[in-house]
MMTF fields as JSON, N, C-alpha, C and O atoms, coordinates in Angstrom:
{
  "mmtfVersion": "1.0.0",
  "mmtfProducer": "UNKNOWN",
  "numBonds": 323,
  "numAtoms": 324,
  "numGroups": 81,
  "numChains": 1,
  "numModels": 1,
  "chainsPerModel": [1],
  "groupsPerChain": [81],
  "chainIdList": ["A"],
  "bondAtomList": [4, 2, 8, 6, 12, 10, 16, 14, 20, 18, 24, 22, 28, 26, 32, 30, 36, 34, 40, 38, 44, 42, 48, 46, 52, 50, 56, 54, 60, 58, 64, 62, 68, 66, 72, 70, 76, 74, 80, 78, 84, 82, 88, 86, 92, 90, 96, 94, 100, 98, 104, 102, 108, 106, 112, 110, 116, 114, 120, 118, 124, 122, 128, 126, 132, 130, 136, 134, 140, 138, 144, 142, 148, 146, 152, 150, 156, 154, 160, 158, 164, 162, 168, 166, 172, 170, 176, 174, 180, 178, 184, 182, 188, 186, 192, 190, 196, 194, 200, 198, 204, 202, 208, 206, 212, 210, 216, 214, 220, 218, 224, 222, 228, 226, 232, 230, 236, 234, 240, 238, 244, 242, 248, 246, 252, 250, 256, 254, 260, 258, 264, 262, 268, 266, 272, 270, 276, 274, 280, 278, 284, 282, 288, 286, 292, 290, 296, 294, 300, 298, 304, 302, 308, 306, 312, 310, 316, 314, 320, 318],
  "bondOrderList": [1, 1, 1, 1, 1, 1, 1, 1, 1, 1, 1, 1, 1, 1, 1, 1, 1, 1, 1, 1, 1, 1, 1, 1, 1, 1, 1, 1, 1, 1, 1, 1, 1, 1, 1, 1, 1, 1, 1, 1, 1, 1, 1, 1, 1, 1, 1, 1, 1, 1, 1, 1, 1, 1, 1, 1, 1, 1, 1, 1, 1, 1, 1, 1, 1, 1, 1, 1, 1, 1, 1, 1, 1, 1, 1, 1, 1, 1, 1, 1],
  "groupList": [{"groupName": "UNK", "atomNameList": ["N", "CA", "C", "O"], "elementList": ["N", "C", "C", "O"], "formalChargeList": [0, 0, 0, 0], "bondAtomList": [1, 0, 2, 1, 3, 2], "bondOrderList": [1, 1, 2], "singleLetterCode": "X", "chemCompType": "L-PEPTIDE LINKING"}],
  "groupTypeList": [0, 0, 0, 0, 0, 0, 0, 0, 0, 0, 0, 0, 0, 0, 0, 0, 0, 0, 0, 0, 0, 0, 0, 0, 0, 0, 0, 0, 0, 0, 0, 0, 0, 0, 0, 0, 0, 0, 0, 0, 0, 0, 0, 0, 0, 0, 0, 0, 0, 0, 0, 0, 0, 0, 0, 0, 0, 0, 0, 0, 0, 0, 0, 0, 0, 0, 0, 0, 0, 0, 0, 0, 0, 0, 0, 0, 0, 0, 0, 0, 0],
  "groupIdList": [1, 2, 3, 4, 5, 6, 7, 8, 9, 10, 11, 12, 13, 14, 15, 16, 17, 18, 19, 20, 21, 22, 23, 24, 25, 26, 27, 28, 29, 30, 31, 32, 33, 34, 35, 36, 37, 38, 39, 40, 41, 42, 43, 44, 45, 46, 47, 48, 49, 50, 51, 52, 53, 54, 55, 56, 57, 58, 59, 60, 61, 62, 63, 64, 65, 66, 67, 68, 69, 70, 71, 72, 73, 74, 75, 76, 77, 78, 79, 80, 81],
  "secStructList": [7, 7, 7, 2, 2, 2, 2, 2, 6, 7, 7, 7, 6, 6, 6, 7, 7, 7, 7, 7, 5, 7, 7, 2, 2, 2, 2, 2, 2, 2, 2, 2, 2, 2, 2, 6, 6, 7, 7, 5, 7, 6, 6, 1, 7, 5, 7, 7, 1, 7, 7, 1, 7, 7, 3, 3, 7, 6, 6, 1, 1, 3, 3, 3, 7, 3, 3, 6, 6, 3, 3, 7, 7, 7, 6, 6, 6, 7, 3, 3, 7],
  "xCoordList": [-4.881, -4.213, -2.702, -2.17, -1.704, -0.624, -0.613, -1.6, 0.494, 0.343, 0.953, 1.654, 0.656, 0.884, 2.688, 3.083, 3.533, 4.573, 5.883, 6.929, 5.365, 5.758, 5.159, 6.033, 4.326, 3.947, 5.206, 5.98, 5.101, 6.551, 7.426, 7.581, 7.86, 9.471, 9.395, 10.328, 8.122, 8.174, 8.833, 9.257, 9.099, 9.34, 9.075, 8.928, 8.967, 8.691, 10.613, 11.559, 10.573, 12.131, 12.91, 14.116, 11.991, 12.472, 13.313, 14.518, 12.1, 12.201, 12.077, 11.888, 12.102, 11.991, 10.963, 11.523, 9.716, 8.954, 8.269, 8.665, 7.14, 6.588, 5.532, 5.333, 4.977, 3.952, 2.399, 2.453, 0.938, 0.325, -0.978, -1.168, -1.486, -2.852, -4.059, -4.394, -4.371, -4.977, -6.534, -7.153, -6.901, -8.827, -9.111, -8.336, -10.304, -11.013, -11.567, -11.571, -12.18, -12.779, -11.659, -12.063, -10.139, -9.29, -9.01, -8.857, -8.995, -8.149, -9.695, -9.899, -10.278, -12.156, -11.973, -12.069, -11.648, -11.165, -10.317, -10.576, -9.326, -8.566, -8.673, -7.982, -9.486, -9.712, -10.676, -10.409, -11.464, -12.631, -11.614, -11.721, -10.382, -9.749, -8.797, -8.686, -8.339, -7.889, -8.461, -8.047, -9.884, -10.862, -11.431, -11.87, -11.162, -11.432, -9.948, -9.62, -9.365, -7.96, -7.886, -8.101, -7.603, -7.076, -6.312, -6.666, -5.391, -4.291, -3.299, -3.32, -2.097, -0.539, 0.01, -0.594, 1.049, 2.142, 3.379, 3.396, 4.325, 5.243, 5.706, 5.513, 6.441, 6.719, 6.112, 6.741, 4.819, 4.109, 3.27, 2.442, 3.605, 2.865, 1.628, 1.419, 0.368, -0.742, -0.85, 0.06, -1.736, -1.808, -2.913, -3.703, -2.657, -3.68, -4.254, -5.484, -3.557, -4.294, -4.794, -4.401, -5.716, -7.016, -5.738, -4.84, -5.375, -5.136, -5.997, -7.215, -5.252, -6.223, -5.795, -6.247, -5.072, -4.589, -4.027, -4.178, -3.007, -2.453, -1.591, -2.039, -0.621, 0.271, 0.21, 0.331, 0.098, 0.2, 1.336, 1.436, 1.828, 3.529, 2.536, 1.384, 3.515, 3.229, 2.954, 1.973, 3.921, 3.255, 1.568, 1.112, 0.867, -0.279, 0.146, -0.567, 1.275, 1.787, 1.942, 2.154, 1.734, 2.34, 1.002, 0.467, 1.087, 0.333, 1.499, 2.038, 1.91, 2.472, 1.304, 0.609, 1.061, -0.541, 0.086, 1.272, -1.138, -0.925, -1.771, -2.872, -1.352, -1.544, -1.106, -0.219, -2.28, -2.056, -1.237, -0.387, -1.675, -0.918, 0.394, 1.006, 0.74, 2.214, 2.167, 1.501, 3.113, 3.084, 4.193, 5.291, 4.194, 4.855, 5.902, 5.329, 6.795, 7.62, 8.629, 9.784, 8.365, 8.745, 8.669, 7.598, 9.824, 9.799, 8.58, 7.49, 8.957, 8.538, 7.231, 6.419, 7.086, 5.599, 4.495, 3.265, 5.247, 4.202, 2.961, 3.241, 2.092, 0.839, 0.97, 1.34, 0.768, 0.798, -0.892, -1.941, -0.413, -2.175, -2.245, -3.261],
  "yCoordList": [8.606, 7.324, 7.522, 6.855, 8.357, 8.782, 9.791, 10.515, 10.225, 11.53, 12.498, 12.056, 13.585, 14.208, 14.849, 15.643, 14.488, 15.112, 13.878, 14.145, 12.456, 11.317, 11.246, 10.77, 11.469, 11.289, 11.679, 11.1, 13.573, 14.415, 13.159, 12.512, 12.897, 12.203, 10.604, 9.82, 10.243, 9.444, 9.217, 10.308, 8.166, 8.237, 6.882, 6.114, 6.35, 5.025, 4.442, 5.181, 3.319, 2.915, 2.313, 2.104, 2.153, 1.75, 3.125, 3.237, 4.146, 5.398, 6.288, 7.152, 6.714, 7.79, 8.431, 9.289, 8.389, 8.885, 9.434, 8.957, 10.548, 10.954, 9.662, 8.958, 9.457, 8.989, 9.642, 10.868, 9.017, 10.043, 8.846, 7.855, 9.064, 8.502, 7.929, 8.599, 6.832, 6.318, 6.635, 6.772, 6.695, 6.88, 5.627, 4.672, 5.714, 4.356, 3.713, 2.502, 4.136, 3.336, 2.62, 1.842, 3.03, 2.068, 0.945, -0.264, 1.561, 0.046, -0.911, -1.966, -0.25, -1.225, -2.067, -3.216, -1.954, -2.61, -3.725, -4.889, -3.293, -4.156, -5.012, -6.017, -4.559, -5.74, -6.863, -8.038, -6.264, -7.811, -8.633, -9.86, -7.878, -8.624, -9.647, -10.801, -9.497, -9.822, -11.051, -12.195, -10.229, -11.652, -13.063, -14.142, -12.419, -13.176, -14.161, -14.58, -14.36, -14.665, -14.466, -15.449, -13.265, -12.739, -11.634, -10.622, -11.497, -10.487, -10.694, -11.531, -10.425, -11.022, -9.576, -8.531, -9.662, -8.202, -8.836, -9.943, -7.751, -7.364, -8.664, -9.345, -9.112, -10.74, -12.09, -13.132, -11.889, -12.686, -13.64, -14.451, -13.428, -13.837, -13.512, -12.397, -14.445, -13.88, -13.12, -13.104, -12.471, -10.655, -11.838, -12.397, -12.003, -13.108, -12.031, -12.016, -10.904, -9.794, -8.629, -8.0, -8.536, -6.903, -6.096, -6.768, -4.571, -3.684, -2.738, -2.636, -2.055, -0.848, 0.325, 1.443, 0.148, 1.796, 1.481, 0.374, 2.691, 2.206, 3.751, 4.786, 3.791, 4.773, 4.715, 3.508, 5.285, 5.032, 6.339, 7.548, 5.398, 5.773, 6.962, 6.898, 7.809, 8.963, 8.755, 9.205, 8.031, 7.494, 6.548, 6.272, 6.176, 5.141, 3.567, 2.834, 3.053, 1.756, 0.76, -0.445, 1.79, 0.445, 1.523, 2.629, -0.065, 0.663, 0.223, -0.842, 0.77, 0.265, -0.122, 0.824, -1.024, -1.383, -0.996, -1.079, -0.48, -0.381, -1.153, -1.442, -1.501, -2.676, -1.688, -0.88, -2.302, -1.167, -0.359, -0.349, 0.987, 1.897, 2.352, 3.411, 0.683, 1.166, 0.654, -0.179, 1.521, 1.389, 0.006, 0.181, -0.63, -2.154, -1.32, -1.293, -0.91, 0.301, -1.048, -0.685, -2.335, -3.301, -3.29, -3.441, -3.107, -3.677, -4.221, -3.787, -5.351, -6.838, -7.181, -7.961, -6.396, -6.575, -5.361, -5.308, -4.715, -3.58, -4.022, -4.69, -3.897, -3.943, -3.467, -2.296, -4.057, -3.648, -3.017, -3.273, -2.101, -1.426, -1.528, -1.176],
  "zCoordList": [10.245, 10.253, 10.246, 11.134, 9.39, 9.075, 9.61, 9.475, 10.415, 10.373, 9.171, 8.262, 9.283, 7.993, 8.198, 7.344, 9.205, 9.62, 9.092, 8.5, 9.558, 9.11, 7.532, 6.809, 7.022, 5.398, 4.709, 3.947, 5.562, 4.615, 4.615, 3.579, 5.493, 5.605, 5.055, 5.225, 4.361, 3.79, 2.364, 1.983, 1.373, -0.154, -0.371, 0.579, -2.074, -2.285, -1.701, -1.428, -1.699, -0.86, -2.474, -2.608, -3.417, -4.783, -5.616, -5.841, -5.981, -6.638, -6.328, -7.185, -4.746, -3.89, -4.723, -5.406, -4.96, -5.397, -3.881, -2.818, -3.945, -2.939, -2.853, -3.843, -1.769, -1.482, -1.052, -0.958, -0.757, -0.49, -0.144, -0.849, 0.625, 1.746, 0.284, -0.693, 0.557, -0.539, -0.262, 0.793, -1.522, -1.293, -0.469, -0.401, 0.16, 0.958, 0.106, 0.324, -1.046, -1.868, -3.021, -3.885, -2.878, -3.332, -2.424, -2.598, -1.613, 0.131, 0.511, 1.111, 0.048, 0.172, -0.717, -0.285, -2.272, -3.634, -3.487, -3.792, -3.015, -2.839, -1.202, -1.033, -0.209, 1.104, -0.212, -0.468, -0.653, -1.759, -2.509, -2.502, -3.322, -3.914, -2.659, -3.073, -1.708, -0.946, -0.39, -0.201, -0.134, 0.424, -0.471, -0.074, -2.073, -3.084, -3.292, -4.402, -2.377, -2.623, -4.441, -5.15, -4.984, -6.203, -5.878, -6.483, -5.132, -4.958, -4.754, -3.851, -5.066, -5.041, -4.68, -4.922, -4.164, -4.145, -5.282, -5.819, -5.407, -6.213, -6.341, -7.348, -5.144, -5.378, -5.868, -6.053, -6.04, -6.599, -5.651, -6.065, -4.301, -2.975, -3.131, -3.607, -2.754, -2.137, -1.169, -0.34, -1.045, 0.196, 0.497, -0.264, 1.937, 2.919, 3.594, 3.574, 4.332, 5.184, 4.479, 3.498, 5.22, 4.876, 5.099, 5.605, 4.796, 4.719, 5.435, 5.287, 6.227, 7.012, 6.216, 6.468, 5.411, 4.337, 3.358, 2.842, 2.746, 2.108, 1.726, 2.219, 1.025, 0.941, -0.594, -0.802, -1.727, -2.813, -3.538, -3.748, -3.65, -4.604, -5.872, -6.302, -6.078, -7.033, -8.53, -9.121, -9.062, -10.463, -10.548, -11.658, -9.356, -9.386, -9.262, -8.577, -9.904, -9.606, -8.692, -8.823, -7.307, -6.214, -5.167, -5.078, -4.492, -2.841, -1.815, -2.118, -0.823, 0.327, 1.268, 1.636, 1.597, 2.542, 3.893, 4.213, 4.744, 6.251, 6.806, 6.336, 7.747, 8.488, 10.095, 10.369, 10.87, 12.774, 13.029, 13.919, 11.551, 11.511, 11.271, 11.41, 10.677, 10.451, 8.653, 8.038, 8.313, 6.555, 5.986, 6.514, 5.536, 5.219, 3.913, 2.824, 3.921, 3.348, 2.664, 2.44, 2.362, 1.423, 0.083, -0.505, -0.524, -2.427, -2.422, -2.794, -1.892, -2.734, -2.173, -2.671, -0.881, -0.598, -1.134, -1.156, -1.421, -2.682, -3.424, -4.419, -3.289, -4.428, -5.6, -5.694, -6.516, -8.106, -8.073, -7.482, -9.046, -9.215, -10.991, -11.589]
}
């Protein structure tokens, strides 16, 4: 999905933390919460769209969701975990 050349040259855009390719059975978790309209990002918005990935920041805290392969590299659209 990522390539692993673009991953390197990735970081969170908050805490330059590394980032790293999320389990499927987390981005599966969160498409139900999504579909259950019970999911908000950082800003407090409802997440209306499924996620095809997700990039998850190094401390566990945030997901960056991907969406047709491209990573949504937004603060405020971050997933809280």
């Amino acid at each position: 999905m990522i390539d692993a050349e673009l991953l390197k040259m990735l970081c969170c855009p908050e805490t330059h933390q590394e980032l790293r390719v999320a389990e499927p059975a987390l981005v599966e978790n969160l498409n139900e919460k999504i579909a259950a309209g019970g999911l908000k990002n950082r800003a407090g918005q409802p997440v209306k769209e499924k996620i095809d990935g997700g990039l998850l920041r190094a401390d566990g805290k945030f997901l960056y969701a991907i969406r047709q392969n491209i990573p949504v590299m937004l603060v405020d659209e971050a997933i809280p975990l």
